[in-house]
C-alpha positions in Angstrom: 54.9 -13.9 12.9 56.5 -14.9 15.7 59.6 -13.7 17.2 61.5 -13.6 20.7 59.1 -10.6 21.2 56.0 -12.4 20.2 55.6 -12.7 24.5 55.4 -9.0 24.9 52.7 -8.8 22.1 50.6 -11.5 24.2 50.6 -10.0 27.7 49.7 -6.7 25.8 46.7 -8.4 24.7 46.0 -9.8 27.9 45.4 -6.6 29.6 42.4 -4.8 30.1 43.4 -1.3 30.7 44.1 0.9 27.8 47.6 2.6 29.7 50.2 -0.3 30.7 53.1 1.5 32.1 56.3 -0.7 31.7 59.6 -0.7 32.8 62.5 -1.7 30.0 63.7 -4.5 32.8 60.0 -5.4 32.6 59.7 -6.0 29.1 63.0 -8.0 29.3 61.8 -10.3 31.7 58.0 -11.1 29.9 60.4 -11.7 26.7 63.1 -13.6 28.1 65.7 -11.8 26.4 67.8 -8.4 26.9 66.8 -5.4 24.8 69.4 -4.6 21.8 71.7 -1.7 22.2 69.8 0.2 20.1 67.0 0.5 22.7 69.4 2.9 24.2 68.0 5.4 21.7 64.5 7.5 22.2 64.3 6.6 18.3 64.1 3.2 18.7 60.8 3.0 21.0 58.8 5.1 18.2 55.6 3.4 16.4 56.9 3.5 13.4 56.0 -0.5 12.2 59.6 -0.8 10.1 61.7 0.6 13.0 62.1 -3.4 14.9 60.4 -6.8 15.5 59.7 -5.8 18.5 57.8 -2.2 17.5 56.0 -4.8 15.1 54.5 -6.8 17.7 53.3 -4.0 20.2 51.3 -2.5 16.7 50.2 -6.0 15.6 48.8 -6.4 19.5 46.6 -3.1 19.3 49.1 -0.8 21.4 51.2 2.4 20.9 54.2 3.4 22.9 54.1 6.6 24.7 55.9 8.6 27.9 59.0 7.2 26.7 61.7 8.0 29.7 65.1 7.3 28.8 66.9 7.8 32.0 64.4 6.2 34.2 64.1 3.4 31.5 60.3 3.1 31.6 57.2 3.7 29.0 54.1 3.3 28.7 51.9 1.2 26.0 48.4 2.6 25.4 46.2 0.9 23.4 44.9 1.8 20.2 41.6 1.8 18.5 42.2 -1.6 16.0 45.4 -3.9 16.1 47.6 -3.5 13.1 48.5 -6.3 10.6 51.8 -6.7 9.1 51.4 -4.3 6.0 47.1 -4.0 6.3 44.8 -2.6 7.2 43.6 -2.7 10.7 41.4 -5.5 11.1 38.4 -3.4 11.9 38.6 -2.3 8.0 39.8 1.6 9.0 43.0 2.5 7.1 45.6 2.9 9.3 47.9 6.4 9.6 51.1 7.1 8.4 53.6 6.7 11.2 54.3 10.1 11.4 50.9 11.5 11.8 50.4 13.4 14.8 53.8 13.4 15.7 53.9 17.4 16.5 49.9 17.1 18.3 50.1 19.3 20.8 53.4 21.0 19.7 51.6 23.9 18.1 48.8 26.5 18.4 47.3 28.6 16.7 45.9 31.9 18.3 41.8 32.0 17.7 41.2 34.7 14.6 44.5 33.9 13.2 44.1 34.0 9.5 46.3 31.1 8.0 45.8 32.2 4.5 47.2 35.5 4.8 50.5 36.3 3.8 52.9 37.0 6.6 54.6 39.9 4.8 51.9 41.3 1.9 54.8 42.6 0.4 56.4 39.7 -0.8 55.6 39.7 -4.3 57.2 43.3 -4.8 60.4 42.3 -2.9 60.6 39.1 -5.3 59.5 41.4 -8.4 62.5 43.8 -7.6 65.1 41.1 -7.1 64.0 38.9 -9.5 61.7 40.3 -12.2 58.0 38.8 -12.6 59.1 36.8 -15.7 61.5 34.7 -14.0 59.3 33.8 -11.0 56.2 33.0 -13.5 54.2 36.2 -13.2 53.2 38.9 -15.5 
């Protein structure tokens, strides 16, 4: 595929560091054309493959967005473990991830000796017994 962005995707593969931190005015000037208005939004920069062209071709070159700073207008492209293909898997032969995986890592945590498969209130079942009767919510 190639696009207006396809020069982005080619420096990205150029570079040997896994973090390139880039400025928006940066990535205008390696593409030769200005950023749509819709860059304005955080949403815009995500990883998800369907979001632009240009989202496409920082995948397709083996690199994730990341530190995305709105008001200063910079990010940064890490690499990833395999280049996508346009609607493959990555070349390596590993499936690749649903866009949204992992998008809360680091977001929550869970206290050591927490018991996830205990019910947060054991009475529950009673409550919903009273209100409702076992019959209607499939019980006895």
């Amino acid at each position: 595929m190639t696009s207006k962005y396809s020069a982005l995707g080619n420096y990205l593969k150029r570079q040997q560091r896994d973090a390139v931190p880039m400025t928006f005015g940066e990535i205008e000037k390696i593409t030769g054309s200005k950023l749509p208005p819709s860059s304005r939004y955080r949403a815009w920069w995500s990883n998800n493959d369907f979001n632009s062209v240009l989202t496409k071709v920082w995948l397709q070159a083996g690199f994730k967005s990341e530190q995305v700073d709105m008001q200063k207008r910079k990010l940064v492209f890490r690499r990833v473990r395999g280049a996508k293909t346009a609607g493959g898997p990555a070349p390596s032969g590993e499936k690749p991830f649903h866009p949204l995986y992992g998008f809360m890592h680091g977001l929550i945590r869970i206290m050591p000796g927490t018991d996830l498969t205990k019910p947060a209130d054991p009475e529950w079942a009673d409550r919903l017994d009273a209100l409702y009767g076992p019959e209607k919510r499939g019980g006895k």
